[in-house]
C-alpha positions as MATLAB code, in Angstrom:
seq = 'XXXXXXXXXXXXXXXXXXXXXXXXXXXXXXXXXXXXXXXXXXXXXXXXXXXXXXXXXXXXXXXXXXXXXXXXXXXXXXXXXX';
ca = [
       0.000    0.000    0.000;
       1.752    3.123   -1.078;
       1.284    6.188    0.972;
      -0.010    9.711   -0.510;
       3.265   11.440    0.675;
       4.936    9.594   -1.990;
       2.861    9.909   -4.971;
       2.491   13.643   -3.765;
       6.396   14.040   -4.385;
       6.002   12.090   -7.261;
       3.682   13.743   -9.067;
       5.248   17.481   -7.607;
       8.921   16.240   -9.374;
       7.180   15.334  -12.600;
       5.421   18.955  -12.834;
       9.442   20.039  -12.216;
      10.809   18.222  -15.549;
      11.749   19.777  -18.375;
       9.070   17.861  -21.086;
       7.503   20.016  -23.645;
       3.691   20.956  -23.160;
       2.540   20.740  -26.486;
       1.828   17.241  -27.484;
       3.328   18.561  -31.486;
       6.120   19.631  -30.079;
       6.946   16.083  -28.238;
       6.261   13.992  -31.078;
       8.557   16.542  -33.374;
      11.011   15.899  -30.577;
      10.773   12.604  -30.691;
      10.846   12.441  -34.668;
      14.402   13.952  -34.411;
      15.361   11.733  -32.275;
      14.754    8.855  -34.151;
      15.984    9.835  -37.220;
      19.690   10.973  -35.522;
      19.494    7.960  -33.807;
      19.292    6.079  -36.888;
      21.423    8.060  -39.017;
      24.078    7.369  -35.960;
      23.370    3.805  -36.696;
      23.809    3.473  -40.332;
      27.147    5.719  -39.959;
      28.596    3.594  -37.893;
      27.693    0.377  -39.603;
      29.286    1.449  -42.573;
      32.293    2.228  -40.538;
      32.631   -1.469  -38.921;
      31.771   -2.885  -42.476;
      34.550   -0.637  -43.953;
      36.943   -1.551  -41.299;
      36.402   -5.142  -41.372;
      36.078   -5.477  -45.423;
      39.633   -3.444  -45.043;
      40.942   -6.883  -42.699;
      39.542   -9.256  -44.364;
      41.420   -7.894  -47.930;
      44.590   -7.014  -46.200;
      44.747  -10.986  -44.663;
      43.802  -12.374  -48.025;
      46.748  -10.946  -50.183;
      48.478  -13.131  -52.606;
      52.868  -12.796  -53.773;
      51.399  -10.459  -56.832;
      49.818   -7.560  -54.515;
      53.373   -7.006  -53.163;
      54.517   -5.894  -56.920;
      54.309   -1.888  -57.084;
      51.706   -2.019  -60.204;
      49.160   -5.247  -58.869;
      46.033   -4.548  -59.420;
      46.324   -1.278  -61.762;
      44.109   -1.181  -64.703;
      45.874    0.711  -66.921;
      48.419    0.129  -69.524;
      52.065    0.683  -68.149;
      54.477    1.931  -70.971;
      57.346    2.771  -69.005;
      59.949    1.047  -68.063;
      59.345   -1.741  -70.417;
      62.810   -0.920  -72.220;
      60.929   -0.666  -75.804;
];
């Protein structure tokens, strides 16, 4: 059984709280919330996937990726002695 001085001081320190009054205002609050919240997530998911795709390349190098032109695309017509 809960006594009335409690829900008294209970009720007085949620009057005290900083939430907006206008019910718009909350749910624009909480809008922005969720969006940064999930734009937080997505940044740092492609930061872990970036990092890990980065490990997973650098462990699976082969003898021709130590050669200073491995993996170029283009044509090299220099220092071929022609």
């Amino acid at each position: 059984m809960k006594s009335a001085c409690t829900e008294d001081s209970a009720a007085s320190a949620l009057k005290n709280l900083p939430f907006p009054e206008n019910e718009e205002e909350s749910a624009l609050f909480k809008t922005i919330g969720w969006v940064s919240a999930g734009l937080g997530a997505v940044a740092l998911g492609l930061f872990i996937g970036r990092e890990l795709r980065q490990r997973y390349k650098f462990n699976r190098r082969t003898p021709y990726d130590f050669y200073s032109h491995s993996g170029d695309e283009e044509d090299v017509d220099f220092g071929l002695g022609t």
